[in-house]
Every structure is written in C-alpha cells, then in structure tokens.
DRENDO-1510 file (C-alpha; in Angstrom, 1 decimal, always signed):
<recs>
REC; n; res; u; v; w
REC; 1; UNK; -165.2; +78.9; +180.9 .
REC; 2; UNK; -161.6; +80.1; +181.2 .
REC; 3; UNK; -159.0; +79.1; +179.7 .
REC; 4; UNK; -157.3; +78.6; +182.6 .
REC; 5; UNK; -159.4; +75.6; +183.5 .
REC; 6; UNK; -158.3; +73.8; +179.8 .
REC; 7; UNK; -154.8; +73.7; +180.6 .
REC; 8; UNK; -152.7; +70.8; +180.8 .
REC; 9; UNK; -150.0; +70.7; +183.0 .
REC; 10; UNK; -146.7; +68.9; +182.1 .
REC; 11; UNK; -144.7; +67.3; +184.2 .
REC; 12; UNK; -141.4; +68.5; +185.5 .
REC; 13; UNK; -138.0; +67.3; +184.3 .
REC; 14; UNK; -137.2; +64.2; +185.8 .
REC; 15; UNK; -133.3; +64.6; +186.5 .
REC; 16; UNK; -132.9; +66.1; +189.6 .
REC; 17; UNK; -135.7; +64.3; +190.8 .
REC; 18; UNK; -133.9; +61.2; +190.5 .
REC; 19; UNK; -130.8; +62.5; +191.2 .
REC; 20; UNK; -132.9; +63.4; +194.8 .
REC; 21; UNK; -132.9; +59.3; +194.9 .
REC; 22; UNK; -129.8; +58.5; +193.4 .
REC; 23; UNK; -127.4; +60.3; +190.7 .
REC; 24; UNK; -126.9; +57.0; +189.4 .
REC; 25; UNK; -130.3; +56.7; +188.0 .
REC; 26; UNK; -130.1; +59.9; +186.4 .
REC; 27; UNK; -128.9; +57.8; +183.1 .
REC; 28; UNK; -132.2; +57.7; +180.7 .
REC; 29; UNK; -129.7; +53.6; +179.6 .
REC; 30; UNK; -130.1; +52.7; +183.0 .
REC; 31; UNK; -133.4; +51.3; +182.3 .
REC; 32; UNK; -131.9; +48.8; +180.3 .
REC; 33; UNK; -129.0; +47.7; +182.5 .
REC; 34; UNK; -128.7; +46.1; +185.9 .
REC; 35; UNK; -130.1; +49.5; +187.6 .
REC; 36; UNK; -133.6; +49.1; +185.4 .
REC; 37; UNK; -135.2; +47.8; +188.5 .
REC; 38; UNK; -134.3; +50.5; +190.7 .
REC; 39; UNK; -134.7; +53.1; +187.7 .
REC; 40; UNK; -138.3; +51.6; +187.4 .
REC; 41; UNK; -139.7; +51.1; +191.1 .
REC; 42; UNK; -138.3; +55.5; +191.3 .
REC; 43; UNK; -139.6; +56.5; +187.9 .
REC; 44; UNK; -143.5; +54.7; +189.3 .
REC; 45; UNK; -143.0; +56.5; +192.0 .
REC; 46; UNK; -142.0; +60.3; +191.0 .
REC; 47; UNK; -144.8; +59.6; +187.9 .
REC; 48; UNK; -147.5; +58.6; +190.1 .
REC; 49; UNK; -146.4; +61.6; +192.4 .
REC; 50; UNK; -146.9; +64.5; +189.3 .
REC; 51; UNK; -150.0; +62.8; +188.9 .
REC; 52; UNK; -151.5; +63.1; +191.9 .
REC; 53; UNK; -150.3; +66.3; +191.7 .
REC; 54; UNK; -152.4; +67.5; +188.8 .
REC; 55; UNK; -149.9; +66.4; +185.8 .
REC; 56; UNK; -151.9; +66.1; +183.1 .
REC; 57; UNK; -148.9; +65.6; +180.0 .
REC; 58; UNK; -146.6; +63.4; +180.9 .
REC; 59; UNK; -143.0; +63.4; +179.0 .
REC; 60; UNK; -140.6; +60.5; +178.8 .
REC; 61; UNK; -137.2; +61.5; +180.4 .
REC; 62; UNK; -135.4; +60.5; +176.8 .
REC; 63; UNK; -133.8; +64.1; +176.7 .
REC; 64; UNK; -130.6; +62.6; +176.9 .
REC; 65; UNK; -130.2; +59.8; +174.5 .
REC; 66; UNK; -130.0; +62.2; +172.2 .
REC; 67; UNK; -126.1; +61.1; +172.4 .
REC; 68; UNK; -126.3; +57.6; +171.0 .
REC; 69; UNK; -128.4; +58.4; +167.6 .
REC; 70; UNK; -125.3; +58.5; +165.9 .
REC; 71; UNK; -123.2; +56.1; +168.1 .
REC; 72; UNK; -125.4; +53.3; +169.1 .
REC; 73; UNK; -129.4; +53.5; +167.0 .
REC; 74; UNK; -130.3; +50.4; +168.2 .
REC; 75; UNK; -129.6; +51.5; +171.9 .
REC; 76; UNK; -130.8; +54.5; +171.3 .
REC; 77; UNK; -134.5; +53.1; +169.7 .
REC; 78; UNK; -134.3; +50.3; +172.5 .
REC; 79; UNK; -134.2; +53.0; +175.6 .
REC; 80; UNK; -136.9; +55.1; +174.1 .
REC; 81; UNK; -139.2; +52.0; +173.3 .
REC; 82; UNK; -138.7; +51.1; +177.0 .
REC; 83; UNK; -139.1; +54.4; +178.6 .
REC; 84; UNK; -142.7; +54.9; +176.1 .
REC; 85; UNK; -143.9; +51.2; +177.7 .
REC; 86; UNK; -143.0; +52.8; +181.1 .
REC; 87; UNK; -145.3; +55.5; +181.1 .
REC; 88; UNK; -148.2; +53.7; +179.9 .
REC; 89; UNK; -147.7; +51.1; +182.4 .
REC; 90; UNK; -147.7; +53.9; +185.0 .
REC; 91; UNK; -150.8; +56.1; +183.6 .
REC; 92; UNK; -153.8; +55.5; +182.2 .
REC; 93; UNK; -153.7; +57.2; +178.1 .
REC; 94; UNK; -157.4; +58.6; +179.3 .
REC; 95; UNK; -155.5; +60.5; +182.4 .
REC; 96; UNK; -152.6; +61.9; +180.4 .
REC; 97; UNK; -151.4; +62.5; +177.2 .
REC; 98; UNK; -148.0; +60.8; +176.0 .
REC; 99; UNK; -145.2; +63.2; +174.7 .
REC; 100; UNK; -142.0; +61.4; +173.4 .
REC; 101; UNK; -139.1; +63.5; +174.6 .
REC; 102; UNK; -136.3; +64.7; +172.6 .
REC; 103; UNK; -133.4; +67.3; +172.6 .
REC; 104; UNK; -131.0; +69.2; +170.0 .
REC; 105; UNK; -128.0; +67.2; +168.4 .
REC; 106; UNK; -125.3; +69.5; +170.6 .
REC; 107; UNK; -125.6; +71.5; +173.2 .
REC; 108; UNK; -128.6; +72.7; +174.3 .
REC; 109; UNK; -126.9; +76.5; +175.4 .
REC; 110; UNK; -124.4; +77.2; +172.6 .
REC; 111; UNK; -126.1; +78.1; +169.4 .
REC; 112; UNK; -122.8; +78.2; +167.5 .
REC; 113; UNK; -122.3; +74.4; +168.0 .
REC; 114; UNK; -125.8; +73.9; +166.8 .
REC; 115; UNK; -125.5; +71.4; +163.4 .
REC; 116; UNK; -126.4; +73.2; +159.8 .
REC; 117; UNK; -130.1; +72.6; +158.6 .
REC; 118; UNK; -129.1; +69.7; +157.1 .
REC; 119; UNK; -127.1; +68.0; +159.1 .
REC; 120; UNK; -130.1; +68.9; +161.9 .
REC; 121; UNK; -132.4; +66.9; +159.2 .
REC; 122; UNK; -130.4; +63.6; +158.8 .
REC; 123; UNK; -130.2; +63.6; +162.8 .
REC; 124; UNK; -133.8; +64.4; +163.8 .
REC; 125; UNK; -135.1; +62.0; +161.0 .
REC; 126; UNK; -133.3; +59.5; +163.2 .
REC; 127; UNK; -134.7; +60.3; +166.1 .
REC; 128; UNK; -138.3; +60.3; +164.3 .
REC; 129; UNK; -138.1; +57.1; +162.7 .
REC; 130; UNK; -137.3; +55.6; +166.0 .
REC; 131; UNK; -140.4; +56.1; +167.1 .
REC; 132; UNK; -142.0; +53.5; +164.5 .
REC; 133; UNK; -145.2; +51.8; +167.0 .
REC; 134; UNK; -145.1; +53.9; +169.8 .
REC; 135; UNK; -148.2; +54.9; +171.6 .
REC; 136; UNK; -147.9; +58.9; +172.0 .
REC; 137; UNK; -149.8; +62.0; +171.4 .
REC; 138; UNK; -146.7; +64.4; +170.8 .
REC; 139; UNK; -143.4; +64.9; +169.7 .
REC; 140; UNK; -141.6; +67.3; +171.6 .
REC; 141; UNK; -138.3; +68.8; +170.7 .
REC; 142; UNK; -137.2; +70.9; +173.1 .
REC; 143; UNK; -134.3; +73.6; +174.2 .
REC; 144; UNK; -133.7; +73.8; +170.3 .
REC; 145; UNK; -130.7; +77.4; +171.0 .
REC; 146; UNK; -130.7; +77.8; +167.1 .
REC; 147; UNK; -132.8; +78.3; +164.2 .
REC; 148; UNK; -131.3; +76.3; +161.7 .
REC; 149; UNK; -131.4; +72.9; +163.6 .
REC; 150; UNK; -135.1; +74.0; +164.3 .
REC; 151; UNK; -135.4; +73.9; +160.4 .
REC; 152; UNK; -134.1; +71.1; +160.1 .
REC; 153; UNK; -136.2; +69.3; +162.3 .
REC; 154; UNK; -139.5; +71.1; +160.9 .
REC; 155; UNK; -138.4; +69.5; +157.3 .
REC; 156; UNK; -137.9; +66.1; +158.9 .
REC; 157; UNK; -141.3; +65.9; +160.8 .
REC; 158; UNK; -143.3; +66.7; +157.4 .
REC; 159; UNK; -141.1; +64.4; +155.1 .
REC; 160; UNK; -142.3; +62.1; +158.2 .
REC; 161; UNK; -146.0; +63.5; +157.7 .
REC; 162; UNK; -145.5; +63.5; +161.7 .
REC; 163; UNK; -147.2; +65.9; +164.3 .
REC; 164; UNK; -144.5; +68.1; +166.7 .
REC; 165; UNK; -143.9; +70.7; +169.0 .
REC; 166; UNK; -140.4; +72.7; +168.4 .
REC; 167; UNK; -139.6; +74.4; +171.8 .
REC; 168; UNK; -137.1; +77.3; +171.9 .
REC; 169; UNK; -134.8; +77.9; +174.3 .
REC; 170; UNK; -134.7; +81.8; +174.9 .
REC; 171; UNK; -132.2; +84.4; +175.6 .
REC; 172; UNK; -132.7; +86.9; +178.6 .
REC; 173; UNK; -134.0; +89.4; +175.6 .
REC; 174; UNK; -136.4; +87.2; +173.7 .
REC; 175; UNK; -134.5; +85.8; +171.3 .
REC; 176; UNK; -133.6; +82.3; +169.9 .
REC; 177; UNK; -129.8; +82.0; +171.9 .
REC; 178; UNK; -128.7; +82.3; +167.7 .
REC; 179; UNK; -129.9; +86.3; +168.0 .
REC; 180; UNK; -133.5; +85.5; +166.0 .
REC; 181; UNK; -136.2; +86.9; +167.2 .
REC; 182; UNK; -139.1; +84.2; +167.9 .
REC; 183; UNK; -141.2; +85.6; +166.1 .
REC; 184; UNK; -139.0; +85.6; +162.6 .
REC; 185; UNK; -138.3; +81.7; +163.5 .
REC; 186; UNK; -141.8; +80.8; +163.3 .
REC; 187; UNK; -142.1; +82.8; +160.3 .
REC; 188; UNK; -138.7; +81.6; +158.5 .
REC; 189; UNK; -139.9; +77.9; +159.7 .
REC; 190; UNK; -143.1; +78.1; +158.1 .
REC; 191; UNK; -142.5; +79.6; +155.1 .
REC; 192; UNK; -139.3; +76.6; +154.6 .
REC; 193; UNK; -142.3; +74.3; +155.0 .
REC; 194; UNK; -145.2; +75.9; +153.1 .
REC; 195; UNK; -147.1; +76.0; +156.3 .
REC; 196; UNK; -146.8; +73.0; +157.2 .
REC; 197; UNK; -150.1; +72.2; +159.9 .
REC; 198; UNK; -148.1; +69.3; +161.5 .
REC; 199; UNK; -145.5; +72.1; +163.3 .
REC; 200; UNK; -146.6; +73.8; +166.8 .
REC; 201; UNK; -143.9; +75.8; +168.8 .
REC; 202; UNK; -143.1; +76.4; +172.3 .
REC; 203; UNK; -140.5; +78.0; +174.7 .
REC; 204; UNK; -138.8; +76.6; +177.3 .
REC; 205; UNK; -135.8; +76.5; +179.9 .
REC; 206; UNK; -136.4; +80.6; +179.7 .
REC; 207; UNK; -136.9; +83.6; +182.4 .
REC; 208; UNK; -140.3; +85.3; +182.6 .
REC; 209; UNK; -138.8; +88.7; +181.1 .
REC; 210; UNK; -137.3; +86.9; +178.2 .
REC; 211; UNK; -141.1; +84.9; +177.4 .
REC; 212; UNK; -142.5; +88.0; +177.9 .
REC; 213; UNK; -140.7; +90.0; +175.1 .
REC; 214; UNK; -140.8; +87.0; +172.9 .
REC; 215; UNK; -144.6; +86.9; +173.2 .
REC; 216; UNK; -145.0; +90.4; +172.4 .
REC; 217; UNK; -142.9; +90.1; +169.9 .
REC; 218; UNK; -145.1; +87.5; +168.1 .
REC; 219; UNK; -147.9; +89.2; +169.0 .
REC; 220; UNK; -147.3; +92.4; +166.7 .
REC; 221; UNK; -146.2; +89.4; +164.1 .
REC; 222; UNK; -149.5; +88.2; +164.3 .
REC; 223; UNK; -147.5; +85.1; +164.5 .
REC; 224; UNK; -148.8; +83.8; +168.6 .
REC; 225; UNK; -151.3; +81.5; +167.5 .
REC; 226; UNK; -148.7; +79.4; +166.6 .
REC; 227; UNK; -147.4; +78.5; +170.0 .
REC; 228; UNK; -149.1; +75.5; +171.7 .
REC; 229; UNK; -147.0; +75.1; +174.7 .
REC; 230; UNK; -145.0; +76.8; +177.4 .
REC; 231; UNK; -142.2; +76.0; +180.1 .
REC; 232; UNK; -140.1; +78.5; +181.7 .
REC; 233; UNK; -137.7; +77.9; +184.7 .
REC; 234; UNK; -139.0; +77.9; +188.0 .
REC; 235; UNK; -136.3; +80.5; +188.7 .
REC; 236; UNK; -134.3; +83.2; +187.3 .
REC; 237; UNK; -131.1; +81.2; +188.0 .
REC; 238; UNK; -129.1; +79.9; +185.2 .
REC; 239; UNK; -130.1; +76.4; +184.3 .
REC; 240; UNK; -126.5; +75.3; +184.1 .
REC; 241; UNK; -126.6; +76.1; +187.5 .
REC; 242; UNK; -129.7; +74.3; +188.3 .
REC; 243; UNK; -128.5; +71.2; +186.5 .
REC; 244; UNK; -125.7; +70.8; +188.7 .
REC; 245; UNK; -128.1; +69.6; +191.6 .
REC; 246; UNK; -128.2; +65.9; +188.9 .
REC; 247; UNK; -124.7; +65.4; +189.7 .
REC; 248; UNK; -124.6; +66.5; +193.6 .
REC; 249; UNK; -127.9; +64.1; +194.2 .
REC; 250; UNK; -129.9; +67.1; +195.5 .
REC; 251; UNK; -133.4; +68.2; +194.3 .
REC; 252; UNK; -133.1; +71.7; +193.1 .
REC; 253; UNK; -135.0; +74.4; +195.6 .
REC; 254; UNK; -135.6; +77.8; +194.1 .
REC; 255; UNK; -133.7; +80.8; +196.7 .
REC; 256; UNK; -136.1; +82.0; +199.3 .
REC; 257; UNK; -136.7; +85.2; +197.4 .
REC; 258; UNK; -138.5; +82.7; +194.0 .
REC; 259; UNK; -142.0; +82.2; +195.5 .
REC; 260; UNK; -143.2; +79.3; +192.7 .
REC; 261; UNK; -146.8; +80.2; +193.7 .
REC; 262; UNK; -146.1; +84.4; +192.5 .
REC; 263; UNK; -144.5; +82.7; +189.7 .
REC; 264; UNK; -147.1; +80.3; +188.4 .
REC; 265; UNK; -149.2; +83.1; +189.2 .
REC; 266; UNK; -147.5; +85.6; +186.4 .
REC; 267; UNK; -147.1; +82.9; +184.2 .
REC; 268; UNK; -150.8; +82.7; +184.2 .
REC; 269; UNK; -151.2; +86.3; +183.9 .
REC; 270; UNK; -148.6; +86.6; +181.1 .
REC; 271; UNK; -150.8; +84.1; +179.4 .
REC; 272; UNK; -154.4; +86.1; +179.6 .
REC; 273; UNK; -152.7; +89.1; +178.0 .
REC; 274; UNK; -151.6; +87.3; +174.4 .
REC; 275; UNK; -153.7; +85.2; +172.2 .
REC; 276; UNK; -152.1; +82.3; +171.8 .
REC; 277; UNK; -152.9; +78.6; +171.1 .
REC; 278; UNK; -150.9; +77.5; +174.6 .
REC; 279; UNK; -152.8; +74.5; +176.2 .
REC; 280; UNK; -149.7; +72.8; +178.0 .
REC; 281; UNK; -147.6; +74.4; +180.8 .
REC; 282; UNK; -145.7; +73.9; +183.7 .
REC; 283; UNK; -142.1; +74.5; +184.2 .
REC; 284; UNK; -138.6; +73.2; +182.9 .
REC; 285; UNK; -135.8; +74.0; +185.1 .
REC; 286; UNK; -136.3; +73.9; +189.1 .
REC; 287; UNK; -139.9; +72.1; +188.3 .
REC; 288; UNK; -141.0; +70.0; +191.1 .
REC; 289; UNK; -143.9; +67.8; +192.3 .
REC; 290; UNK; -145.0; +70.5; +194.1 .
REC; 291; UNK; -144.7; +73.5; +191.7 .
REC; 292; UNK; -146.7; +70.7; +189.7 .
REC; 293; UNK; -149.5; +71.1; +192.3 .
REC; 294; UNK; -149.8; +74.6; +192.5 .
REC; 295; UNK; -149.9; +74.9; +188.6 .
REC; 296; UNK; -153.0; +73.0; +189.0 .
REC; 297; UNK; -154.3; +74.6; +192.5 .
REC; 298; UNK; -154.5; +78.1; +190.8 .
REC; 299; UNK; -155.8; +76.5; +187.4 .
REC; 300; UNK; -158.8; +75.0; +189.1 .
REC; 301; UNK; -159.4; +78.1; +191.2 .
REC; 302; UNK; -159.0; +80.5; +188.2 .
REC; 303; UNK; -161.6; +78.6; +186.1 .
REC; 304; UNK; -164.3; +78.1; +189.2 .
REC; 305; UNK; -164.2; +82.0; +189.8 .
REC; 306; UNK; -164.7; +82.5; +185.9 .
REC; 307; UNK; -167.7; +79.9; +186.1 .
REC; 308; UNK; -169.1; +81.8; +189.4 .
REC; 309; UNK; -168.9; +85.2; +187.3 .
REC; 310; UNK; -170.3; +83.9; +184.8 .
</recs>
C-alpha cells in the first residue's frame, strides 16, 4: 500500500477561520468569557467542517495562550482544559487523534528574542504540567525560530517522561530562523537528551524550497527518520502577511498564481523522495477547509492507484 494512503491530515489553523466569522472570536480566552457561546457554536462548526473534509489530527487552537503562562497559570490551564473538552465533544477519539497545541515563549519569527535553554525549560515545563488529565495523543510545539528554546523544551518533555512533536519554523534556505541547519538541531537535541524516544520533529509555517533543502539536508545526516510531521504554508507569502487576514475578519485566499491542488501535489512528491517517519500533514499558514479536502482527495487517489498496480 502507499504511504500516501497512511497519512493523516491535520487540520488548518483556526485563526482566520474564525476571524472569517468574527475577529472577536479569534481570542483562544474567549471560550471562557461572555463570547464562549458564540466561540463554541463556530468552533463545532469549522471542526465538523475539516472533518468532513478528511481531517484526520485535530489540534486545539491554544497557540496563543502561550501569553498568560507566566501572567495568569490558572487562566492559562483553565482555557486549555476547556478547548481539550471541546474537541472531544465535537469528534469521536476513534475518528481523530487529539494534539494539544502550543507555541514558543516569544515571538514565533525573531530567533533573537527566543528565551535561553533554560529559561525555555522553566516555561514549557509549565505549559506541560498544565496538561495534568487531559485526553490527547500529542504534544505539539510548534513555530519553535530557535534552537535553544527547542532544547529546552526537549529537556522538559523527558523530565516529564511525556511524548512531543517539536516543529521548526524554517528560513527560506532551510535553516532553523537562528542560522542552524535542521539537520544539526535534531542532532544537538538528541545528543542533549541521550536519545531521548519521547522527541519527534516537524516543520512548519515554511516555503516548499526551504522544506526541501532542510529535508536533504537531514537526509545526508541520516538524521530524516526523525521527523514525524509536516506543515508548510499554503503560499509563498510571508505569514506575517497572511496573519493580518485575523485582524481584518477575512479568510486568507492564496493569489491566483498558488494553485493549493499543484501544491499539495509537490508536497506529496517532496515526501516520496526522502525517507522519513512523516505520517501527519496538511498545511499551516493559508490552510483552509478546502485545502483540507484536497490533501485528502489526492491521498486517497494516490493510495488506490498503488493498490491497482499492485
């Protein structure tokens, strides 16, 4: 069978698709203030859509509560706990796996504000602890620019004895937005950790040329095997510039020139040429419902017309 047909798809970032609704709701606290009903009856509704669309991973929009670990813990743990019960009230845990969503102490594109390795510890052991009960399948910390927060977080997860997925966000040439190269984070990260099993990584909020240099990269490492999921943008335009569609209350659409169906087409064709562990993908920036579908449209058709050569 191909690979292709094992996939699971993840769905796309939920910000400007509530922001299509309302840029109100695109507040992951709103759930527990007087917009929680509204914030509910759209998040049912966008969930259930990437579902039907062929979602298969499901991640809670937490990204951004990242601000109140330090500030407010008990909001913080009490929005996340709420968002978690959301999801499982919306999809069956036999449908789709559960990923608890989180992102870097600073800024997600400036590496030089990124915290020291431990100072990136002490935070993500916060975030990790907050998770206590949850149901979930995944820790996912994404759009990690540098690689000492990412070291930091790899030490908190095993003093943890917790399962997660560090994902990268990558310069135009490859690299970590610090100047590593992927490749030597995964092999500085595991050699911090002696190896730790618990530790997947991933790339996201990148351009195809940028994945594509990364992955070769790794593979001359011999280091690929170690990647377990993978998000790009939908488009080649700078996701700063896709995030501004949250705060205009417009749902980001790709220029006419960014065909998502060539797109998730090379992403799947990037994929065949590496040998990699990656069994979750979809896309970060300018990911839609329907870029959703046609993830899944050309991973069903891929792995019937492996099955019919076979």
């Amino acid at each position: 069978m191909s690979p292709h047909s094992s996939l699971r798809i993840l769905s796309p970032a939920y910000g400007p698709l509530l922001a299509a609704i309302d840029p109100n709701l695109n507040d992951p606290l709103s759930i527990l203030d007087e917009r929680s009903p509204q914030l509910t009856g759209a998040l049912r509704t966008i969930i259930h859509r990437v579902l039907e669309a062929g979602a298969s991973t499901l991640a809670t929009p937490t990204f951004g509560l990242r601000k109140l670990v330090e500030s407010d813990y008990q909001l913080f743990g009490d929005a996340l706990r709420r968002h978690s019960e959301l999801l499982l009230e919306c999809a069956d845990p036999g449908v789709a796996d559960f990923w608890l969503d989180f992102g870097p102490k600073s800024d997600c594109y400036r590496a030089d504000l990124a915290p020291s390795r431990a100072e990136a510890r002490d935070f993500h052991a916060l975030q990790i602890n907050a998770v206590d009960d949850l149901i979930y399948e995944q820790l996912l910390f994404e759009t990690i620019p540098a690689l000492h927060e990412a070291e930091g977080i790899a030490l908190a997860l095993k003093q943890a004895d917790l399962t997660g997925v560090i994902s990268f966000v990558l310069s135009p040439e490859g690299t970590l937005l610090c100047g590593t190269p992927l490749y030597d984070a995964i092999n500085t990260i595991d050699r911090l950790t002696g190896n730790y099993q618990g530790l997947s990584f991933s790339m996201n909020c990148c351009s195809l040329a940028g994945a594509q240099l990364a992955l070769q990269g790794c593979a001359q490492a011999g280091n690929a095997h170690r990647l377990t999921a993978f998000y790009p943008n939908a488009t080649e335009t700078p996701p700063w510039e896709i995030e501004e569609s949250c705060a205009t209350g417009t749902e980001y659409t790709p220029p006419v020139h960014e065909d998502p169906r060539a797109r998730v087409a090379e992403i799947l064709y990037l994929l065949s040429q590496f040998r990699t562990s990656i069994r979750t993908i979809g896309f970060c920036c300018g990911g839609t419902v329907e870029t959703t579908r046609e993830f899944s449209r050309q991973c069903f058709c891929l792995g019937c017309a492996t099955m019919a050569a076979a």
